[in-house]
LOFILO-622388 format. One record per atom (N, C-alpha, C): x, y, z; residue in one letter; atom name; residue number from 0. Coordinates in pm, whole numbers, plus 50000, padded with zeros to 5 digits. Atoms other than C-alpha are relative to their C-alpha. Layout:
// LOFILO-622388
X,Y,Z,A,CA,NUM
...
***
This chain:
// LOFILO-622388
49864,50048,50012,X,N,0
26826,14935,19995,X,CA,0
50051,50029,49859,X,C,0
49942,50033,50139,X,N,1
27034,15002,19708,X,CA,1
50044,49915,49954,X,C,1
49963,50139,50045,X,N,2
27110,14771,19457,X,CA,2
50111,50046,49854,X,C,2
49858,49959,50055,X,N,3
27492,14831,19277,X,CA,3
49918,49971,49851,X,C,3
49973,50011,50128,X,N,4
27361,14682,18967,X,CA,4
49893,50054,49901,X,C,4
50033,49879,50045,X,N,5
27093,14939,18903,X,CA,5
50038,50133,50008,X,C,5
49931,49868,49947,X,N,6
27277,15204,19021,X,CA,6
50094,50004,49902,X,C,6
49915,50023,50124,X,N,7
27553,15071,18760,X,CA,7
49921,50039,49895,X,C,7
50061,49996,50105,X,N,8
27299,15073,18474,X,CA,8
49930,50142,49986,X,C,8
50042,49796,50021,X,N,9
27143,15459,18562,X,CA,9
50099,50028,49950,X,C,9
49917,49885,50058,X,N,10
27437,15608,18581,X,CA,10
50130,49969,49883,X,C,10
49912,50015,50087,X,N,11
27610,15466,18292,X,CA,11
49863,50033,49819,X,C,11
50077,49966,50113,X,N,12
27298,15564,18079,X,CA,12
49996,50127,49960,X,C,12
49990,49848,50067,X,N,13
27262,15876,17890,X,CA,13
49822,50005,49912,X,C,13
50122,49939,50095,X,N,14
26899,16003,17768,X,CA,14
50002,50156,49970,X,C,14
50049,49833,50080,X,N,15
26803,16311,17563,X,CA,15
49900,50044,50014,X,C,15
50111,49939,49958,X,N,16
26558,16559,17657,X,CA,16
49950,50077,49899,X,C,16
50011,49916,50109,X,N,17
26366,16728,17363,X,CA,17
49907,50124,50054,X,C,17
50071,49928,49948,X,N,18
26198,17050,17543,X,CA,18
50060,50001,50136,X,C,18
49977,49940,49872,X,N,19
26298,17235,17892,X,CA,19
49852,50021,50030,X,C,19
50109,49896,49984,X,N,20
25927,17331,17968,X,CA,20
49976,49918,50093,X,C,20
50056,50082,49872,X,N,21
25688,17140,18204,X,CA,21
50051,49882,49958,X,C,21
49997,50120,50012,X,N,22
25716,16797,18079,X,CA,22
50202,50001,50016,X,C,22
49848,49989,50005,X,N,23
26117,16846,17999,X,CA,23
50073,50022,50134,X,C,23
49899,49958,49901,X,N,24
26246,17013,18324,X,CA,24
49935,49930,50092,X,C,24
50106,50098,49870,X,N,25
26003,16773,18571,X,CA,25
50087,49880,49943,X,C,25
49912,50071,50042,X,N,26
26159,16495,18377,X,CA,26
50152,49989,49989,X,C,26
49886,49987,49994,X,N,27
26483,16612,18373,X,CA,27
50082,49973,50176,X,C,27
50011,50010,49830,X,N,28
26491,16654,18782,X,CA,28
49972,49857,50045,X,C,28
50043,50151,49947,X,N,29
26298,16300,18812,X,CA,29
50157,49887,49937,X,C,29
49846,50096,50026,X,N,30
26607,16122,18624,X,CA,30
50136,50067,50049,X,C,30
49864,49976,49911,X,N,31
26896,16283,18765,X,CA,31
49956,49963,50095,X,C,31
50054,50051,49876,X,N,32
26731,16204,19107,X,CA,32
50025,49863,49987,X,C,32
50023,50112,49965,X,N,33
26653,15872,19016,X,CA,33
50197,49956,49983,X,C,33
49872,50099,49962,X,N,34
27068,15832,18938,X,CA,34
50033,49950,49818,X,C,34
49960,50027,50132,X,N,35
27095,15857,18541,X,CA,35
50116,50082,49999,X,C,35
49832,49939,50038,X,N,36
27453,15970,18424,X,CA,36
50014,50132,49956,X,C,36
49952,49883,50080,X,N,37
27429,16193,18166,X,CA,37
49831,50026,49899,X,C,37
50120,49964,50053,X,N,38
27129,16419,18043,X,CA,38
50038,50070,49876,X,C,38
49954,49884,50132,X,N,39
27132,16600,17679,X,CA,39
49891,50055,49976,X,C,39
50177,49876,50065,X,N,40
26843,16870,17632,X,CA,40
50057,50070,49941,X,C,40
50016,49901,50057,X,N,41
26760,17079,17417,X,CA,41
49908,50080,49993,X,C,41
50121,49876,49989,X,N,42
26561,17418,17429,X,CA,42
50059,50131,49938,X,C,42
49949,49840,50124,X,N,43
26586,17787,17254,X,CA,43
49921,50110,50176,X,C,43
50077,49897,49931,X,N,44
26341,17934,17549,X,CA,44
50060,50103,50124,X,C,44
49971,49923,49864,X,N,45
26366,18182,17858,X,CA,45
49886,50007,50085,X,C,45
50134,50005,49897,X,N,46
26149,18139,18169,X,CA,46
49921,50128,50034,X,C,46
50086,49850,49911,X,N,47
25877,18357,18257,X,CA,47
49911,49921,50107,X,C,47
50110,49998,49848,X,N,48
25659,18405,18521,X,CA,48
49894,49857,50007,X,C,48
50065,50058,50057,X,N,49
25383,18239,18343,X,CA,49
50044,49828,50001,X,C,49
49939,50196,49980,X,N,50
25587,17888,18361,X,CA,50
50014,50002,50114,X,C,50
49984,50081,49884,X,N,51
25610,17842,18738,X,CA,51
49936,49915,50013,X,C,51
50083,50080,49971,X,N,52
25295,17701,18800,X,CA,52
50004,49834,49944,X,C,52
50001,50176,50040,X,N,53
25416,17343,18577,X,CA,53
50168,49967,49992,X,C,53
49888,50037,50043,X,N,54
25793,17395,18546,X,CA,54
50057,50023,50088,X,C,54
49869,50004,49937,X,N,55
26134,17315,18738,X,CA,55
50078,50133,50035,X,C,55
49850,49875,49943,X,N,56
26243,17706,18801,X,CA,56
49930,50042,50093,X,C,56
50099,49927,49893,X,N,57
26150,17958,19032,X,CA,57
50025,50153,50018,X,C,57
50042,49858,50020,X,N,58
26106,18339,19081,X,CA,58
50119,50070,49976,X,C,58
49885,49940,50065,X,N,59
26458,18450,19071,X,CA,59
50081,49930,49865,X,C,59
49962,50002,50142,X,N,60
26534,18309,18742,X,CA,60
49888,50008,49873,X,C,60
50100,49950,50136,X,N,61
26279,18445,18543,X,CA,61
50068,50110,49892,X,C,61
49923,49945,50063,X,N,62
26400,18586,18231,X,CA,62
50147,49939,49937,X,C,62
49869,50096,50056,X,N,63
26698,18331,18223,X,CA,63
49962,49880,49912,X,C,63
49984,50080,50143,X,N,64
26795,18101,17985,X,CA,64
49954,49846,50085,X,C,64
50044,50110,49988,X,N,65
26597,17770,18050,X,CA,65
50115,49904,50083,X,C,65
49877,50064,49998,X,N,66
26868,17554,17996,X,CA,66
50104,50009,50102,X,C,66
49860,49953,49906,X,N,67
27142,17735,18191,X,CA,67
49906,49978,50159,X,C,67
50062,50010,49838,X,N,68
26876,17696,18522,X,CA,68
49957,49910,50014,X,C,68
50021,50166,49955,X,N,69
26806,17368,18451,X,CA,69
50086,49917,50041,X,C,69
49888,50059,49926,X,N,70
27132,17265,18461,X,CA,70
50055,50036,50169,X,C,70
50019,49932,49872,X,N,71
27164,17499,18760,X,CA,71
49944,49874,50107,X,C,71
50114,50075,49878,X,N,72
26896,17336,18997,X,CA,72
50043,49875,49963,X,C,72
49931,50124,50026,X,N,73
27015,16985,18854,X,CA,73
50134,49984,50107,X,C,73
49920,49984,49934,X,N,74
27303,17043,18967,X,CA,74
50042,50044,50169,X,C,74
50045,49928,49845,X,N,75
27196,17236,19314,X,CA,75
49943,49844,50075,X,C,75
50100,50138,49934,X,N,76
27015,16853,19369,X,CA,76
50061,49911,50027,X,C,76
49909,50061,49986,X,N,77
27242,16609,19286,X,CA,77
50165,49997,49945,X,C,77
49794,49985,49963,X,N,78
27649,16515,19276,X,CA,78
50027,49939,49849,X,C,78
49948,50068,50038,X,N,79
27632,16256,19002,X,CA,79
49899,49979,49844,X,C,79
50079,49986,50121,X,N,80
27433,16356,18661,X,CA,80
50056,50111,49930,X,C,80
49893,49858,50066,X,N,81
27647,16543,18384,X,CA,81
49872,50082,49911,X,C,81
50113,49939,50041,X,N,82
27390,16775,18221,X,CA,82
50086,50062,49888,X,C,82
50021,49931,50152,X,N,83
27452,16876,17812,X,CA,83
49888,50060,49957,X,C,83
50152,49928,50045,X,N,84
27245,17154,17736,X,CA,84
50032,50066,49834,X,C,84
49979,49953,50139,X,N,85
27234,17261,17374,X,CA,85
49880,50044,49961,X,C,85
50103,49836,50019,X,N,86
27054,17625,17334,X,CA,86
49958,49997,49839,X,C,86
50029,49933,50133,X,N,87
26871,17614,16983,X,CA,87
49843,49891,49984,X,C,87
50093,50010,50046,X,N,88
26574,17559,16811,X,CA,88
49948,49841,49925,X,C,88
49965,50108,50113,X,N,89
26485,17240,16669,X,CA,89
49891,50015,49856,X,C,89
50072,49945,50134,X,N,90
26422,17253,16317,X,CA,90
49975,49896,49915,X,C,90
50052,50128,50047,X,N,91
26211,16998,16110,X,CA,91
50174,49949,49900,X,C,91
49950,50057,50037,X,N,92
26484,16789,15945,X,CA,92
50175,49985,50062,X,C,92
49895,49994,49874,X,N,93
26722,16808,16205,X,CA,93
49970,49974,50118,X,C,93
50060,49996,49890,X,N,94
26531,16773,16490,X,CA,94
50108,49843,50051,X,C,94
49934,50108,49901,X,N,95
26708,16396,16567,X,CA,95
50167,50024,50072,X,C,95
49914,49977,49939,X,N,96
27034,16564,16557,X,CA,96
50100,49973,50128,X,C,96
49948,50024,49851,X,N,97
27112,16632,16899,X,CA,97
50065,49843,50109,X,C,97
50008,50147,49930,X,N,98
27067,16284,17017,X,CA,98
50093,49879,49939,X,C,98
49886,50152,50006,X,N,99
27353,16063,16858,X,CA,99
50022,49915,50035,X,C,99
49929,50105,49929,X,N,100
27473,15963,17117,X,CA,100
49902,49921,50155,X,C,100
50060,50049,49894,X,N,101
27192,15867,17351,X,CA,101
49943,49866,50012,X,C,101
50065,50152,49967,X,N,102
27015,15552,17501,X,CA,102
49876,49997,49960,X,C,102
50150,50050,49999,X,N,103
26667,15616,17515,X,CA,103
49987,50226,49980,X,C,103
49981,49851,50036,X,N,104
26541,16011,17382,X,CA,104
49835,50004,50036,X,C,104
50109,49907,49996,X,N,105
26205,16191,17533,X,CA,105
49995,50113,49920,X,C,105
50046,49817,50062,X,N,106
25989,16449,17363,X,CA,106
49925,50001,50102,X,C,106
50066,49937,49907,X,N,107
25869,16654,17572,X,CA,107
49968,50164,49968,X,C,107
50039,49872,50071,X,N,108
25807,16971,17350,X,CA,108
49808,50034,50001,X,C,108
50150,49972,49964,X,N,109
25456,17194,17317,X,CA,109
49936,49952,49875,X,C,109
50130,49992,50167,X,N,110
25278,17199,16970,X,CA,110
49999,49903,49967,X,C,110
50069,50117,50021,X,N,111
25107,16912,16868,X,CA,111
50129,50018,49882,X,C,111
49957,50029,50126,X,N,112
25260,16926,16531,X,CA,112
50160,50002,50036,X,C,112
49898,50015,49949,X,N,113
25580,16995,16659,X,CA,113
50068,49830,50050,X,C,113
49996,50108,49962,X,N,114
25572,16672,16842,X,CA,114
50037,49909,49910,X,C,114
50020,50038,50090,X,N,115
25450,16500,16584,X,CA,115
50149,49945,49898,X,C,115
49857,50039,50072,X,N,116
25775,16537,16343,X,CA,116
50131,49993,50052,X,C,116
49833,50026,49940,X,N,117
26013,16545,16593,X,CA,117
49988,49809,50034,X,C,117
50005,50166,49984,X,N,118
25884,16145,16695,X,CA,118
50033,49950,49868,X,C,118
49944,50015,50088,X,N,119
25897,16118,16333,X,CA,119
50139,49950,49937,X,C,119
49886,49966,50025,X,N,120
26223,16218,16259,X,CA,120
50090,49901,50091,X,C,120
49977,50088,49881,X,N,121
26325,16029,16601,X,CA,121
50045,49860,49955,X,C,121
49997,50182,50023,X,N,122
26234,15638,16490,X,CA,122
50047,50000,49857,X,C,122
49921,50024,50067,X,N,123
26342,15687,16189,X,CA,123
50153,50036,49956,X,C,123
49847,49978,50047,X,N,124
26698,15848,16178,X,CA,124
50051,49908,50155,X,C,124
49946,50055,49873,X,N,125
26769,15694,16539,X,CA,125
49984,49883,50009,X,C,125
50052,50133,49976,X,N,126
26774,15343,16674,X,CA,126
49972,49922,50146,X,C,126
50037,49996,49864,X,N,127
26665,15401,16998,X,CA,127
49844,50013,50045,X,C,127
50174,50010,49978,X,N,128
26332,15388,17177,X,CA,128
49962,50155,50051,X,C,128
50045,49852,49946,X,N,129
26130,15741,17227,X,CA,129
49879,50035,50063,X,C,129
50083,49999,49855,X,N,130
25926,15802,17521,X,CA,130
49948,50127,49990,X,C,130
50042,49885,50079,X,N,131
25650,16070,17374,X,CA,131
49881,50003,50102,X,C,131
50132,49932,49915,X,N,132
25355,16253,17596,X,CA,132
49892,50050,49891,X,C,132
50129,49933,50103,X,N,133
24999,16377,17475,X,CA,133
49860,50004,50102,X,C,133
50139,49982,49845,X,N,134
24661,16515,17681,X,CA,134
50049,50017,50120,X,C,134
49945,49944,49870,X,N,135
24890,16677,17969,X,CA,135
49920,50167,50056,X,C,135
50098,49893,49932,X,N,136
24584,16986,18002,X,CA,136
49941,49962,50118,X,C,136
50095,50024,49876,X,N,137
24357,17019,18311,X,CA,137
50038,49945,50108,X,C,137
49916,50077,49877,X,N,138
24371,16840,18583,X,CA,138
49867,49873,50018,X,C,138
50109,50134,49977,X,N,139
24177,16500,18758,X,CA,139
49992,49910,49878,X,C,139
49946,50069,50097,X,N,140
24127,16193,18519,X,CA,140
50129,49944,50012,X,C,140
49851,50095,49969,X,N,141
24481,16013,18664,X,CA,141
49957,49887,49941,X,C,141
50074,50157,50021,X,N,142
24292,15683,18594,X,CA,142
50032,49998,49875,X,C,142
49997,50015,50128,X,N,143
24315,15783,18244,X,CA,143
50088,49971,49936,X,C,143
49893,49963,50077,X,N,144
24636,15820,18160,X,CA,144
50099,49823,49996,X,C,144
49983,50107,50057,X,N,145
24770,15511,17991,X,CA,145
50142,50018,49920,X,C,145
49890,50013,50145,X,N,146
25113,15396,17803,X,CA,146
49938,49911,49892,X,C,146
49976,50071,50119,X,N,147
25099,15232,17463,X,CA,147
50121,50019,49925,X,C,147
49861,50040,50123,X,N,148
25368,15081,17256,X,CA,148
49952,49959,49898,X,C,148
50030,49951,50114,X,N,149
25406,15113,16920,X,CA,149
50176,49956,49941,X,C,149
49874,50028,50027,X,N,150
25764,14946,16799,X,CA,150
50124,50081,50118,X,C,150
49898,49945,49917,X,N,151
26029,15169,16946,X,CA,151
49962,50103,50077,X,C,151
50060,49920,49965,X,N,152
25752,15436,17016,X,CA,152
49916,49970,50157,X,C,152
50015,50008,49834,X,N,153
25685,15465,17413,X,CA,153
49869,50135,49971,X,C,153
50129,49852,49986,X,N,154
25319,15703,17429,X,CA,154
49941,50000,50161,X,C,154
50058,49981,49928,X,N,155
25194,15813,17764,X,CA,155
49911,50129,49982,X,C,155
50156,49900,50035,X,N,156
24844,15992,17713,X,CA,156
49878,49984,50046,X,C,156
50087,50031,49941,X,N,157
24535,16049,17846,X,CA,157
49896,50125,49903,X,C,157
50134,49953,50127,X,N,158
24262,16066,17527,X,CA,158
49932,50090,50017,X,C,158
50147,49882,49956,X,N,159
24001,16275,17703,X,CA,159
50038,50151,50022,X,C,159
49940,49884,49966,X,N,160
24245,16536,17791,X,CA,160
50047,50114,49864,X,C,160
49975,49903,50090,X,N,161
24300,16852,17575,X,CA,161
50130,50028,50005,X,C,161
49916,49977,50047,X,N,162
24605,16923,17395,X,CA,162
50062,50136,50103,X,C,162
49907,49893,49935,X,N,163
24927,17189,17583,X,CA,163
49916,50094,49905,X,C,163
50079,49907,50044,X,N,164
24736,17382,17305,X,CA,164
49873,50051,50011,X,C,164
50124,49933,49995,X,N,165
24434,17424,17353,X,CA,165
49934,50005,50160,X,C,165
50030,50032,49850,X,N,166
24370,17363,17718,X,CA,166
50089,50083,50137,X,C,166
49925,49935,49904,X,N,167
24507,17534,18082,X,CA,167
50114,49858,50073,X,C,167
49903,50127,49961,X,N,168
24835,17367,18176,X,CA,168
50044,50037,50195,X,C,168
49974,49983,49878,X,N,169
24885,17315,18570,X,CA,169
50075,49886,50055,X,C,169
49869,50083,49927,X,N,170
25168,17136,18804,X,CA,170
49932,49854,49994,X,C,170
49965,50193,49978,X,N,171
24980,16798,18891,X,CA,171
49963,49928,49840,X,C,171
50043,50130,50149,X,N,172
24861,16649,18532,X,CA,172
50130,50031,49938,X,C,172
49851,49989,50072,X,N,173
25191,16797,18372,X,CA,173
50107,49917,50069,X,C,173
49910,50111,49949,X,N,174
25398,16618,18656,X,CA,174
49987,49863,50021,X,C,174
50037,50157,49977,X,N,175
25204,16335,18646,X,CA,175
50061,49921,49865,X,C,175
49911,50075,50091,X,N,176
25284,16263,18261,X,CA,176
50152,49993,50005,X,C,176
49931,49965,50003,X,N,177
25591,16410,18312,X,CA,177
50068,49860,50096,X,C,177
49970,50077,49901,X,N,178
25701,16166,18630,X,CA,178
49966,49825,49955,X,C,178
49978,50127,50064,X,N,179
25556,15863,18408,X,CA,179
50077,49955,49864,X,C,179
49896,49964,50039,X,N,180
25751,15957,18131,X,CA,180
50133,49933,49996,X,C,180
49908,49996,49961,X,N,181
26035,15950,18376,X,CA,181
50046,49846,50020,X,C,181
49997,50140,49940,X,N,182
25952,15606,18500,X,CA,182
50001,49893,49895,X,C,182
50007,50083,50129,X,N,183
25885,15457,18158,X,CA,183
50134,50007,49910,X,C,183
49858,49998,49976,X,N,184
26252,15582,18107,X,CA,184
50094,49869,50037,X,C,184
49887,50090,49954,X,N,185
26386,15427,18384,X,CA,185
49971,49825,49931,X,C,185
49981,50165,50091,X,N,186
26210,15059,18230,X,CA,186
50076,49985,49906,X,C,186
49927,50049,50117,X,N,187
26392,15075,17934,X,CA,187
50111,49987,50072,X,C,187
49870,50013,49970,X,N,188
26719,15140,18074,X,CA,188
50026,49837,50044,X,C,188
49962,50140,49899,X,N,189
26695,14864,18376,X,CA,189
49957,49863,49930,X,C,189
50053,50148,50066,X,N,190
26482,14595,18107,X,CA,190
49914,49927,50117,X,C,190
50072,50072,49939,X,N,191
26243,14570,18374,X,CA,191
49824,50091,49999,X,C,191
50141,49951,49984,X,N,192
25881,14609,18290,X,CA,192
49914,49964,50171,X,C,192
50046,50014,49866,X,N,193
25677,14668,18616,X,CA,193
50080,50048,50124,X,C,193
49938,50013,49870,X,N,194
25934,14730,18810,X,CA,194
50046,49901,50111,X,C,194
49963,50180,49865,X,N,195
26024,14514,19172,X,CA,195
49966,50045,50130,X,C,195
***
């Protein structure tokens, strides 16, 4: 059954997406679905081949601009999620930029270190809560994967698991953080831990 006064509170929210890749465009799809308003990503990349197997495109847009096919397929899904895509690079001391104007801001970028200063940069120029991934290699180990909070810092990770760097990245452990992520999202918005 729907209920008007979560349906009010999605789609009047706005989160920021930091990365189009696996974690970014699985996340991006899971909240427009679930009925959030307005998405703002950011990415510099172009899909290849090599990204089907964990990410949101598919064989005829290989070669295209991330972004422009995320909004795409977003859009191909549902009626009622405005999608801001903003094509560039993020660059250490700018990285919070983008996100002004949002509610609640995911990273969902690759390189450890990367990560790293964009959460950084995040809790302290922003005053919003940021919903950060880590150990999305391999696969099996679900059991593992755990949130911790940390002030405004939201972590879903699973310790045992090897870094997007150093490890083989495949659809279910990437959509799995990716999809809790999504869901650890929607808690903030609605202010309901657990769910109902």
């Amino acid at each position: 059954m729907d209920d008007p006064a979560v349906i009010d509170k999605l789609q009047n929210a706005t989160v920021g997406i930091a990365g189009a890749g696996g974690l970014g465009s699985n996340i991006a799809m899971a909240l427009a679905r679930a009925g959030v308003g307005r998405l703002v990503i950011v990415d510099f990349d172009e899909i290849e081949e090599s990204n089907l197997n964990r990410q949101y495109y598919f064989l005829d847009q290989v070669g295209k601009s991330k972004l422009q096919m995320l909004k795409q397929n977003i859009d191909a899904a549902v009626r009622s999620c405005d999608v801001d895509i903003i094509e560039r690079k993020l660059e250490a001391g700018a990285m919070s930029a983008p996100f002004g104007d949002v509610d609640v801001v995911v990273e969902a970028l690759d390189a450890a270190s990367t990560k790293v200063k964009f959460i950084e940069e995040c809790l302290t120029d922003l005053d919003v809560p940021v919903v950060a991934a880590s150990g999305v290699a391999g696969w099996g180990g679900s059991e593992r994967v755990k949130l911790t909070r940390s002030g405004k810092l939201y972590l879903i990770n699973d310790p045992e698991s090897l870094s997007s760097d150093e490890g083989v990245l495949l659809a279910p452990k990437v959509g799995l953080l990716a999809h809790y992520q999504a869901n650890t999202v929607l808690e903030i918005i609605l202010g309901v831990e657990g769910g109902r």
